[in-house]
N, CA, C and O atoms as CSV, one atom per row, in Angstrom:
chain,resi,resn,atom,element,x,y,z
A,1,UNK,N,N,25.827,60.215,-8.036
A,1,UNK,CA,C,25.480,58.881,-7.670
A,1,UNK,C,C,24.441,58.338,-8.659
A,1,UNK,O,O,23.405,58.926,-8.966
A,2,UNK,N,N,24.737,57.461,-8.998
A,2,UNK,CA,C,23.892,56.263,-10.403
A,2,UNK,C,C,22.467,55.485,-9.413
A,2,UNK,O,O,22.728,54.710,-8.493
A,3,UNK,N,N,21.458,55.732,-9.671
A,3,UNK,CA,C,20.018,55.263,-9.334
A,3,UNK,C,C,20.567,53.437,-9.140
A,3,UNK,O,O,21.273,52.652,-9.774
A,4,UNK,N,N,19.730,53.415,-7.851
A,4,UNK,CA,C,19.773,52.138,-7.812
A,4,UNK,C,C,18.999,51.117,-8.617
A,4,UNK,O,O,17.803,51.341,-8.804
A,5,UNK,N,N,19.525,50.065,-9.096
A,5,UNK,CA,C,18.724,48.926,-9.886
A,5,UNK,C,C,17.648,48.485,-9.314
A,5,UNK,O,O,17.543,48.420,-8.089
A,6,UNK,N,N,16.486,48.040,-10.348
A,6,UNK,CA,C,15.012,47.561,-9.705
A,6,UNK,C,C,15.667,45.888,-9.180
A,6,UNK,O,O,16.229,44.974,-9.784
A,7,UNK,N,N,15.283,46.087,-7.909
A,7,UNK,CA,C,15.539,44.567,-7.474
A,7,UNK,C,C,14.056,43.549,-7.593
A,7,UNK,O,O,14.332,42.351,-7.537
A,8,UNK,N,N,12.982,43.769,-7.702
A,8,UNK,CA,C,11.782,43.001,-8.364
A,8,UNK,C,C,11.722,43.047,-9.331
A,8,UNK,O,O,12.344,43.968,-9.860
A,9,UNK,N,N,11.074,42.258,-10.070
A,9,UNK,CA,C,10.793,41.790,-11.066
A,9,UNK,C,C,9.026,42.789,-11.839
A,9,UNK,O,O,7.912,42.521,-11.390
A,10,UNK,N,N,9.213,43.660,-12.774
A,10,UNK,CA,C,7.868,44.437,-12.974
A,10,UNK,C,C,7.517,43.664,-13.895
A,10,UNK,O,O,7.994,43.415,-15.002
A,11,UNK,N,N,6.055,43.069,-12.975
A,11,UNK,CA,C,4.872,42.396,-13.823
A,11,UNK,C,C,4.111,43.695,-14.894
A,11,UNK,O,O,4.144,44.926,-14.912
A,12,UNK,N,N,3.506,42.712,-15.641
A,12,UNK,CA,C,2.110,43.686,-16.518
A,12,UNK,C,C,1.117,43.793,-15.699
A,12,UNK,O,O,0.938,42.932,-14.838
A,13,UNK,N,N,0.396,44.742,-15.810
A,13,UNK,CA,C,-0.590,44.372,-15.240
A,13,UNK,C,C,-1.663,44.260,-15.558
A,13,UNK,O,O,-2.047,44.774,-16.608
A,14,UNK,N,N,-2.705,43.371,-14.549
A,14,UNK,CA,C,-3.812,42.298,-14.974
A,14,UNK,C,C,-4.814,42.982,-15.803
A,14,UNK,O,O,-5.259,44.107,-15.578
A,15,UNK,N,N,-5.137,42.200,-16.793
A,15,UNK,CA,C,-5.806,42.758,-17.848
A,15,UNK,C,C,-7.560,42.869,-17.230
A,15,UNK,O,O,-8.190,41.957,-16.694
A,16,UNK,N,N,-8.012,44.199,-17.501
A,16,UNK,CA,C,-9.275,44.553,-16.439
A,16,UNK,C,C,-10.646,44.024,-17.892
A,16,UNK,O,O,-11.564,43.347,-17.428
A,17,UNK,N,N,-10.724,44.257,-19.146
A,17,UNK,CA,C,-11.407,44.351,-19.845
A,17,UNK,C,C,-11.808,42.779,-20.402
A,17,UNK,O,O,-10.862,41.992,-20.372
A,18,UNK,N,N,-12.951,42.309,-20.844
A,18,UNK,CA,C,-13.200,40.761,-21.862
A,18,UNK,C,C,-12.129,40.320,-22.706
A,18,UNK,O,O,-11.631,40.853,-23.697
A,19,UNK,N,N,-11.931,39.486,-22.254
A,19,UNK,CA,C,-10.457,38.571,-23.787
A,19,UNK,C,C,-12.015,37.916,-24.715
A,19,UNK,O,O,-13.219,37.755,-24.514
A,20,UNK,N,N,-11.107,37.736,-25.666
A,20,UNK,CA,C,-11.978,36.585,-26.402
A,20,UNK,C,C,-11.366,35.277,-26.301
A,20,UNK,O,O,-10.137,35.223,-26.254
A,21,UNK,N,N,-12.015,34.273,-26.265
A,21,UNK,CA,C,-11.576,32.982,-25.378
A,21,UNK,C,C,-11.172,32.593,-27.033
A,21,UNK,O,O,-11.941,33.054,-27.877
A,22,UNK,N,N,-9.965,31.742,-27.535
A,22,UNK,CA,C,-9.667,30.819,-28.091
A,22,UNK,C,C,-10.336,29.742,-28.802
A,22,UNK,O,O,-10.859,28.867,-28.111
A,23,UNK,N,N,-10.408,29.657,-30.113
A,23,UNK,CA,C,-10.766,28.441,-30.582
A,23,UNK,C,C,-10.458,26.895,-29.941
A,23,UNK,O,O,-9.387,26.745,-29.353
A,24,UNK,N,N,-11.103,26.105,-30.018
A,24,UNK,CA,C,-10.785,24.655,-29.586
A,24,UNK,C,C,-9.963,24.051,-30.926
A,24,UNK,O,O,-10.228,24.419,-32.071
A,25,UNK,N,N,-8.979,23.120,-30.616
A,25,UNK,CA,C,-8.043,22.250,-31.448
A,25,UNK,C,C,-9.719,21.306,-32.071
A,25,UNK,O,O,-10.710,20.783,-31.562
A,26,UNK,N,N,-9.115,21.577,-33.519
A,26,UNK,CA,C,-10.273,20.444,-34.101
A,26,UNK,C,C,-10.280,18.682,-33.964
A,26,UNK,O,O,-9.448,17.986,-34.547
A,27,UNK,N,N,-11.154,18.238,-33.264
A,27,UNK,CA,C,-10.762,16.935,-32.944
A,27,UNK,C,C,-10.306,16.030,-34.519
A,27,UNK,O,O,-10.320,16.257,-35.729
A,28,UNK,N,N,-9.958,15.015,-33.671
A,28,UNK,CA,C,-9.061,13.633,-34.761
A,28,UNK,C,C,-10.623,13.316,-35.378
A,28,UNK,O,O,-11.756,13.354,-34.899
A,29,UNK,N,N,-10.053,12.987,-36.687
A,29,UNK,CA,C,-11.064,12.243,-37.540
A,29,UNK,C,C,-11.310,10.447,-36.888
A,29,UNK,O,O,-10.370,9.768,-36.474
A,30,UNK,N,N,-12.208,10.152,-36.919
A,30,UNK,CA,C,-12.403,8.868,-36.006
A,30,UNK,C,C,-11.474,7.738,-37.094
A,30,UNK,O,O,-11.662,7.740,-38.311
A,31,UNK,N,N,-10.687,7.012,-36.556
A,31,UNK,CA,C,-10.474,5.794,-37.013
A,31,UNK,C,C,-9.139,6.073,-37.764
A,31,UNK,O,O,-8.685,5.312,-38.619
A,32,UNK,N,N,-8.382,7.571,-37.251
A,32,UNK,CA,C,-7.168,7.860,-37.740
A,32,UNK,C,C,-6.495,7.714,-36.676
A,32,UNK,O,O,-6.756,8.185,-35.569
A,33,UNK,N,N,-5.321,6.844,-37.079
A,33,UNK,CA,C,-4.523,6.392,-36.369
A,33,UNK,C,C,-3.530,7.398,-35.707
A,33,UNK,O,O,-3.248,8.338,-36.449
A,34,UNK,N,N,-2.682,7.421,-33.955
A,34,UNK,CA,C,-2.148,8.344,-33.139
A,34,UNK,C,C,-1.399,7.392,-33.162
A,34,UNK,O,O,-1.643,6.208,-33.394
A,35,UNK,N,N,-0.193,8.047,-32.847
A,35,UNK,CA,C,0.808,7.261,-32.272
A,35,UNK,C,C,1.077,6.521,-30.431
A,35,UNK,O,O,1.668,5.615,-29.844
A,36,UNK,N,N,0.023,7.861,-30.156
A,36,UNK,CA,C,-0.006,8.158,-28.834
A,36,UNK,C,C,-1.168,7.243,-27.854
A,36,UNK,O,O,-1.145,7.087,-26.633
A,37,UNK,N,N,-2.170,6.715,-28.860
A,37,UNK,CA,C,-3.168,5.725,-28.995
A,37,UNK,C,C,-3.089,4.428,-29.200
A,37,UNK,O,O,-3.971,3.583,-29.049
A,38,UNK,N,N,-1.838,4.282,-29.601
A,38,UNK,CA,C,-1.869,2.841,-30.143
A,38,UNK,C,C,-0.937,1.603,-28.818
A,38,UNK,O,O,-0.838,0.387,-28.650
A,39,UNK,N,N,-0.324,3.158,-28.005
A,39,UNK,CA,C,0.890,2.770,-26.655
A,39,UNK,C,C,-0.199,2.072,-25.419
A,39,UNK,O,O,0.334,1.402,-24.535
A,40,UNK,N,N,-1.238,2.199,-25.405
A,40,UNK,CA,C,-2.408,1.404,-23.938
A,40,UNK,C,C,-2.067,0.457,-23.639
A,40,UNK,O,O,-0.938,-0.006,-23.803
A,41,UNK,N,N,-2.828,0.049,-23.216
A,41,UNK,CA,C,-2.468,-1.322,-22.270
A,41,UNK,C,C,-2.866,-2.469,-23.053
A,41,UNK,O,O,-3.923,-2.602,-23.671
A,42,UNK,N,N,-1.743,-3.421,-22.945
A,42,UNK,CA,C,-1.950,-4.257,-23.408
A,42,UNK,C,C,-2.734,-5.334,-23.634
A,42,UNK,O,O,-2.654,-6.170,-24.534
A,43,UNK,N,N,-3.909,-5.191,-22.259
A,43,UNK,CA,C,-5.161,-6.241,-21.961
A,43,UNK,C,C,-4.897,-6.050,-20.944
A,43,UNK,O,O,-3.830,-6.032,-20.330
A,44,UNK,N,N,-6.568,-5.782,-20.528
A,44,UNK,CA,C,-7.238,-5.606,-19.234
A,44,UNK,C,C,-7.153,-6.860,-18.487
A,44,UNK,O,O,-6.827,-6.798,-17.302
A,45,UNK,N,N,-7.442,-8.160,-19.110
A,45,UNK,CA,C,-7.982,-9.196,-18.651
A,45,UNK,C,C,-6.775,-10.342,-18.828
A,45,UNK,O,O,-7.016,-11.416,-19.380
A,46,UNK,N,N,-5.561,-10.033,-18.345
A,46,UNK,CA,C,-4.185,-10.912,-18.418
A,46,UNK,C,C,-4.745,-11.915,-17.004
A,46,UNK,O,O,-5.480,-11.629,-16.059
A,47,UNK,N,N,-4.032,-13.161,-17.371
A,47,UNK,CA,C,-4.081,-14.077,-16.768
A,47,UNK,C,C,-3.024,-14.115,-15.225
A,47,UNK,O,O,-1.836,-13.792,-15.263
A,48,UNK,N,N,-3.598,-14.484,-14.184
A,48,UNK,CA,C,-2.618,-14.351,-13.468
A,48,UNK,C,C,-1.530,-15.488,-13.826
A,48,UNK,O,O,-1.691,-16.638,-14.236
A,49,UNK,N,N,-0.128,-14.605,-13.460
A,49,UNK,CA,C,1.355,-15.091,-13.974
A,49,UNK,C,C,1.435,-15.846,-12.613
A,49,UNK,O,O,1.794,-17.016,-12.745
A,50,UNK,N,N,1.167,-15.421,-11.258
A,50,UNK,CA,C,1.483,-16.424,-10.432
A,50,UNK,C,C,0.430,-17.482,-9.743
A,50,UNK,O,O,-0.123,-17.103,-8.710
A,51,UNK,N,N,0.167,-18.599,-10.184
A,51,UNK,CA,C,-0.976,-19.215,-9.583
A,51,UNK,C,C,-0.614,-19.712,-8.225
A,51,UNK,O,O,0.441,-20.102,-7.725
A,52,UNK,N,N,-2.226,-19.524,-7.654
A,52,UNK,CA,C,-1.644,-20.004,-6.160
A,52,UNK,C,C,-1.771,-21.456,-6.015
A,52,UNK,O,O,-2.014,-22.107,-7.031
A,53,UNK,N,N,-1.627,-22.100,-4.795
A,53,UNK,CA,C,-2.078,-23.524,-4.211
A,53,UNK,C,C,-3.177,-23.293,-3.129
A,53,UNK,O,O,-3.385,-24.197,-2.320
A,54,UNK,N,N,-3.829,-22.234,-3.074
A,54,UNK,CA,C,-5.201,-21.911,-2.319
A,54,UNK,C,C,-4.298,-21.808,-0.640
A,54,UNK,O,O,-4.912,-22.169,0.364
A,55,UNK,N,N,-3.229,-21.428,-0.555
A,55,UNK,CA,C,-2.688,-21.121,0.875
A,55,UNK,C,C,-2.610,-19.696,1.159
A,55,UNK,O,O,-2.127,-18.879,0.375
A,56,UNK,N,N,-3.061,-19.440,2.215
A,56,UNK,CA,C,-3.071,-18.081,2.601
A,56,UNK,C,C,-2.248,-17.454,4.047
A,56,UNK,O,O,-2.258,-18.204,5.023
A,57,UNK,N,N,-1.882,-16.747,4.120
A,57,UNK,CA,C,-1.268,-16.365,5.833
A,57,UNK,C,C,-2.369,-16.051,6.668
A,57,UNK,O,O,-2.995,-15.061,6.290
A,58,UNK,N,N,-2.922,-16.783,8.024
A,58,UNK,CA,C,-3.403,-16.488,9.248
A,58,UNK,C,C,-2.901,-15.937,10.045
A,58,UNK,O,O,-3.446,-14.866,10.310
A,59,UNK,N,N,-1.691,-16.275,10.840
A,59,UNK,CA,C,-0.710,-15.904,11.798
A,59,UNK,C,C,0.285,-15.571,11.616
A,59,UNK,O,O,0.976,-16.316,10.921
A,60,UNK,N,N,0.916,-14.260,12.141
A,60,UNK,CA,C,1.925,-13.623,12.071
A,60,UNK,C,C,2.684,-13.368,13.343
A,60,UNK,O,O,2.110,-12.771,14.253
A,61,UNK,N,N,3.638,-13.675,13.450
A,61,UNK,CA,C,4.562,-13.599,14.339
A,61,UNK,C,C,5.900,-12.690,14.077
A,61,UNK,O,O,6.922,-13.120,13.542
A,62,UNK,N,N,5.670,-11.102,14.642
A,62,UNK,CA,C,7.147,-10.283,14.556
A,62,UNK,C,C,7.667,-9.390,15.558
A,62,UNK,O,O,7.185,-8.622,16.391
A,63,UNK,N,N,9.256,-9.892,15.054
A,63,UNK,CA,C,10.021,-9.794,15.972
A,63,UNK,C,C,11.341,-8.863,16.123
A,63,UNK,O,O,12.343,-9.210,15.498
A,64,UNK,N,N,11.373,-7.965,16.740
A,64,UNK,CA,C,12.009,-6.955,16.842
A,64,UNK,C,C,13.142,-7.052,17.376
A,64,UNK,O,O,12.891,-7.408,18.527
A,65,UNK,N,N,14.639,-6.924,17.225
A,65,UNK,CA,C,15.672,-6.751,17.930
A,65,UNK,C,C,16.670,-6.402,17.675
A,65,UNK,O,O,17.541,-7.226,17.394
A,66,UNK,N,N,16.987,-4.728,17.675
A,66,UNK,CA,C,18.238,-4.053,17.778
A,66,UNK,C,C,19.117,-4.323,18.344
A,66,UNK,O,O,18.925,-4.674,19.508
A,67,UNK,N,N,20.769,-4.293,17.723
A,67,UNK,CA,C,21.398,-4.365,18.756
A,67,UNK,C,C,21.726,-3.755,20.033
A,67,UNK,O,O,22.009,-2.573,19.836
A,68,UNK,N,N,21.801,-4.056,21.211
A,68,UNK,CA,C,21.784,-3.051,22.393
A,68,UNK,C,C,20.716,-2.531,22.813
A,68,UNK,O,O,20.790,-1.673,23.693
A,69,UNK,N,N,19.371,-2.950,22.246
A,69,UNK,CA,C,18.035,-2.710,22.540
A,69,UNK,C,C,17.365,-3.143,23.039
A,69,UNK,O,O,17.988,-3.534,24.026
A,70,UNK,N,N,16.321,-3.459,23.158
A,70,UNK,CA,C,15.395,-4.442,23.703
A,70,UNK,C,C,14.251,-4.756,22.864
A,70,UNK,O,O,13.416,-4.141,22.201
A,71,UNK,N,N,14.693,-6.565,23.299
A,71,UNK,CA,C,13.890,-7.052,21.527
A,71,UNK,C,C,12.273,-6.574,22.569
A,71,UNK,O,O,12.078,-6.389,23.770
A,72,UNK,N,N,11.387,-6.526,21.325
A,72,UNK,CA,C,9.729,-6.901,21.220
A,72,UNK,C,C,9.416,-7.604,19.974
A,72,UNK,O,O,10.070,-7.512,18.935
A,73,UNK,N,N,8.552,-8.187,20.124
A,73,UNK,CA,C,7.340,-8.861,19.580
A,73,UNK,C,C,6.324,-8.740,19.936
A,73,UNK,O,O,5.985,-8.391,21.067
A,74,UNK,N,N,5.265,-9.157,18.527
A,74,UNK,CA,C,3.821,-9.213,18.254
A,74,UNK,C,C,3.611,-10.120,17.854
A,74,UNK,O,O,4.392,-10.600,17.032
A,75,UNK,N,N,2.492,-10.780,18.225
A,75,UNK,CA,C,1.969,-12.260,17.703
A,75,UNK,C,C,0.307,-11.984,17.239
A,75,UNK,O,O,-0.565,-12.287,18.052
A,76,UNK,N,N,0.009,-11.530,16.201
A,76,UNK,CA,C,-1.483,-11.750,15.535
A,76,UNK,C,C,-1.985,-13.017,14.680
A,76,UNK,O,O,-1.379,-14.002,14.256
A,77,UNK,N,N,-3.154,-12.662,14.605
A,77,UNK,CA,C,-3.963,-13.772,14.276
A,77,UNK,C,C,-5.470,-13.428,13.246
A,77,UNK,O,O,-6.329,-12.614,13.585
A,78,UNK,N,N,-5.500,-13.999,12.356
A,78,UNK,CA,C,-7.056,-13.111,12.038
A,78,UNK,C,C,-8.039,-13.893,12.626
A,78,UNK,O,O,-9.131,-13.645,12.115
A,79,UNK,N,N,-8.098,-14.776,13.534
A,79,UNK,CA,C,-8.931,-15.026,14.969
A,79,UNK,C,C,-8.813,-14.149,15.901
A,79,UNK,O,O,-8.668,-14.541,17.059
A,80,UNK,N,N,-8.848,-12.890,15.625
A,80,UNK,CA,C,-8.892,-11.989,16.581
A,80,UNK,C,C,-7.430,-11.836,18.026
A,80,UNK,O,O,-7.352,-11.073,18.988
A,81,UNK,N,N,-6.669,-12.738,17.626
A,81,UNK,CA,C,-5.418,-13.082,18.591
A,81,UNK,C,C,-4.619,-11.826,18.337
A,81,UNK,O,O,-5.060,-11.218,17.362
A,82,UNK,N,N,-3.832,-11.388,18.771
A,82,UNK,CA,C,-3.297,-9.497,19.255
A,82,UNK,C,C,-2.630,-10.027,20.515
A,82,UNK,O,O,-3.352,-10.099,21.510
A,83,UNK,N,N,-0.650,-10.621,20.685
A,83,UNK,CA,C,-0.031,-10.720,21.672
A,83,UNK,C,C,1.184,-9.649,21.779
A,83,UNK,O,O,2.264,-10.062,21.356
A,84,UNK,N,N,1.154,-8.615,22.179
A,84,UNK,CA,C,2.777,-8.334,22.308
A,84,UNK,C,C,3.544,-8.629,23.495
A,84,UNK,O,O,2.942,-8.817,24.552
A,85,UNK,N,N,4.677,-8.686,23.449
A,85,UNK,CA,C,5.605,-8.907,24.222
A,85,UNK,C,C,7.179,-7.805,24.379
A,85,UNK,O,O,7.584,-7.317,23.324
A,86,UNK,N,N,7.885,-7.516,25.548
A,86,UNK,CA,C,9.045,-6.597,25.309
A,86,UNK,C,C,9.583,-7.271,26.640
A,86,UNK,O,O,8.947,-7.515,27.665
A,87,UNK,N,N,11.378,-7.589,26.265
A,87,UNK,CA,C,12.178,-7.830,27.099
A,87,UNK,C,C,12.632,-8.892,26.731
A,87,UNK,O,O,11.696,-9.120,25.965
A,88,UNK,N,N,13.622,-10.230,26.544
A,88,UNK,CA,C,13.953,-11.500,26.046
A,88,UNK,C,C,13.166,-12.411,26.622
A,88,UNK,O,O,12.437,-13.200,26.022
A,89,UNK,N,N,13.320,-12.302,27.930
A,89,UNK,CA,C,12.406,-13.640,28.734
A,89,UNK,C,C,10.867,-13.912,27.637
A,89,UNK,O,O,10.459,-14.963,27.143
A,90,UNK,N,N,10.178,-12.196,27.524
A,90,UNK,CA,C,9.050,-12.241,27.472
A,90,UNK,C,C,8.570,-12.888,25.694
A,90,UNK,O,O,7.582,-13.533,25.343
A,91,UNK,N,N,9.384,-12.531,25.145
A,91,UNK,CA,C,9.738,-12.737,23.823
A,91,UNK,C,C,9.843,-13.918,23.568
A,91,UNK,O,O,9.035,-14.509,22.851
A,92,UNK,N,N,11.204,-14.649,24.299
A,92,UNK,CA,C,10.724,-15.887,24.126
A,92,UNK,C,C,9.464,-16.732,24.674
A,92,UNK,O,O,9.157,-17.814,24.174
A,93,UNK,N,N,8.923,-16.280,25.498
A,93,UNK,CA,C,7.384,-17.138,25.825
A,93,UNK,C,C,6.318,-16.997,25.128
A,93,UNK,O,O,5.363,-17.770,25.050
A,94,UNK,N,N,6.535,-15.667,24.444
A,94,UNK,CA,C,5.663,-15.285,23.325
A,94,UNK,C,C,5.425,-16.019,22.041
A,94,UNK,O,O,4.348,-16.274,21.502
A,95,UNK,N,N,7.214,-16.443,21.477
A,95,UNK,CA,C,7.753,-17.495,20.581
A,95,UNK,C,C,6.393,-18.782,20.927
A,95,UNK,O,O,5.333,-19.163,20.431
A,96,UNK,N,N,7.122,-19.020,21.883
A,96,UNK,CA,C,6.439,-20.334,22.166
A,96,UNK,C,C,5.084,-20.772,22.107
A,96,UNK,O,O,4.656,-21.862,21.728
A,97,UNK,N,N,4.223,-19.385,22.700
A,97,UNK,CA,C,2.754,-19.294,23.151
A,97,UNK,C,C,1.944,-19.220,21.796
A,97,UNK,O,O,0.796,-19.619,21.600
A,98,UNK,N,N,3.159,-18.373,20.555
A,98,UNK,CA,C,2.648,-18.109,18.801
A,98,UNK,C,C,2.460,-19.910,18.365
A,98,UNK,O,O,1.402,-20.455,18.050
A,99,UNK,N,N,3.605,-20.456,18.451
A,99,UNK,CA,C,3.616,-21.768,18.427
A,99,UNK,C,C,2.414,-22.688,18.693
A,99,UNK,O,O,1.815,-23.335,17.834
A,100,UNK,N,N,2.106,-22.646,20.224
A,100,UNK,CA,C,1.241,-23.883,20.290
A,100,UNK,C,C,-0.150,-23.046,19.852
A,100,UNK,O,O,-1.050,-23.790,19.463
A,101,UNK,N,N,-0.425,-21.778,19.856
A,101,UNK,CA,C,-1.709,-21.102,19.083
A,101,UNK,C,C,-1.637,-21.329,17.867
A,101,UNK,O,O,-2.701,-21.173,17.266
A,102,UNK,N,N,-0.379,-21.785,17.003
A,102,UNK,CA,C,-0.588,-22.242,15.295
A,102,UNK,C,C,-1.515,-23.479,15.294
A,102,UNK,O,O,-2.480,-23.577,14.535
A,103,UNK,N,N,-1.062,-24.657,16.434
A,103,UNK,CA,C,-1.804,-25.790,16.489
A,103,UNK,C,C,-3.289,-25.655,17.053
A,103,UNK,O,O,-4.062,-26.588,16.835
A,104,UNK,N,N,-3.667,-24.695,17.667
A,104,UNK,CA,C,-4.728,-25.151,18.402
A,104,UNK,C,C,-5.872,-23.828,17.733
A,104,UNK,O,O,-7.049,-23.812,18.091
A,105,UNK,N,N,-5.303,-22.774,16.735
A,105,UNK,CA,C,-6.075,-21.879,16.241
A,105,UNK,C,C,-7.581,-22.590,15.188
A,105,UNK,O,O,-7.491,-23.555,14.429
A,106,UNK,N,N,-8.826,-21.789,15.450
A,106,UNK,CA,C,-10.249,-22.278,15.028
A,106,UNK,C,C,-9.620,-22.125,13.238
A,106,UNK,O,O,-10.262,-22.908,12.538
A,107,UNK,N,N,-9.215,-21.820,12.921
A,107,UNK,CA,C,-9.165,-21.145,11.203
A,107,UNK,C,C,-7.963,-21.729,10.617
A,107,UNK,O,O,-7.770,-21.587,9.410
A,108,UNK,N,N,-7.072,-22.421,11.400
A,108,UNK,CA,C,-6.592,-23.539,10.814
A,108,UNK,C,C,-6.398,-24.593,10.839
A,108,UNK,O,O,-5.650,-25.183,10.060
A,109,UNK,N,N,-7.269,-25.272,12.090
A,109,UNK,CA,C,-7.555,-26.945,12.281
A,109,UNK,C,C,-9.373,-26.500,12.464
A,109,UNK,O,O,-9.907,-25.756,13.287
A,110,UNK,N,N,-10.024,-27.378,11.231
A,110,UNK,CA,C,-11.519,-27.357,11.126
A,110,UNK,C,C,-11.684,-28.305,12.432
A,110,UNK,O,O,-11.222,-29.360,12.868
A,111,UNK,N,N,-12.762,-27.148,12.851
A,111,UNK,CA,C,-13.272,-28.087,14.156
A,111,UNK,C,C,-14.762,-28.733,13.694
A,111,UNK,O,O,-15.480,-28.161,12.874
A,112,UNK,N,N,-15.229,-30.402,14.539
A,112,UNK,CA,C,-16.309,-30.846,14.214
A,112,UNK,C,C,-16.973,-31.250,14.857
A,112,UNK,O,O,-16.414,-31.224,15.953
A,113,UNK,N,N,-17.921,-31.670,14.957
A,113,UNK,CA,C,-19.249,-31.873,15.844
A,113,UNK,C,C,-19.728,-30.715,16.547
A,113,UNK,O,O,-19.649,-29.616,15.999
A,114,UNK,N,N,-20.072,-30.799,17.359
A,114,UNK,CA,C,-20.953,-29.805,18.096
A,114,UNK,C,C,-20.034,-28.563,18.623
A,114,UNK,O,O,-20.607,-27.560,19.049
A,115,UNK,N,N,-18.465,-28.636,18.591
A,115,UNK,CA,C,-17.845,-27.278,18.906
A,115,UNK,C,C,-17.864,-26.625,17.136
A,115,UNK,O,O,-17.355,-25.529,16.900
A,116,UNK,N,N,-18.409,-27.336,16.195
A,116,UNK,CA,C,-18.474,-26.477,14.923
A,116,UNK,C,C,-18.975,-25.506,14.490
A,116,UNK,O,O,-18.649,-24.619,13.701
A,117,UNK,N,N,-20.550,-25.959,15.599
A,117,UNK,CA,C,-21.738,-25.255,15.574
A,117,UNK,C,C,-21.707,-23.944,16.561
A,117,UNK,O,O,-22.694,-23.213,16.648
């Protein structure tokens, strides 16, 4: 019968005594050109490509509905407004309730006189 084959793999083993550590690669002469140097970025300080009209999103209104599921919705606000809703009835009153809170929210109709203060 023929010896069975080593089924692992025989490492060396770990060297117990001081290596001598390797020279360092001599750095680039300053102001010699890399190929690898010249690929950066093209400017830090690019202009924005899309300008705005100073409009921002306040209110968010979303709405969930699988088929055969049951819709929900959320209605936030960065006035602190946080509505959810689950079931159709409720969803749609929610619709509605996001609605007249677009008109009557502090952060997007400036209020004046003494409710300003």
């Amino acid at each position: 019968m023929s010896p069975r084959p080593l089924l692992k793999r025989q490492f060396d083993p770990a060297p117990t005594g001081p290596r001598t550590a390797r020279p360092a690669a001599a750095p680039a002469a300053v102001g010699e050109p890399e190929d690898v140097a010249r690929q950066g970025v093209l400017s830090a300080l690019r202009p924005d490509p899309r300008p705005t009209d100073g409009r921002y999103p306040v209110a968010w209104l979303t709405i969930v509905a699988p088929y055969g599921a049951t819709p929900t919705a959320t209605s936030q606000c960065q006035c602190g407004r946080d509505r959810s809703a689950t079931g159709p009835a409720e969803v749609l009153a929610l619709i509605t309730d996001h609605h007249t809170h677009r008109t009557a929210c502090p952060l997007r109709t400036p209020q004046e006189g003494r409710a300003a203060a």
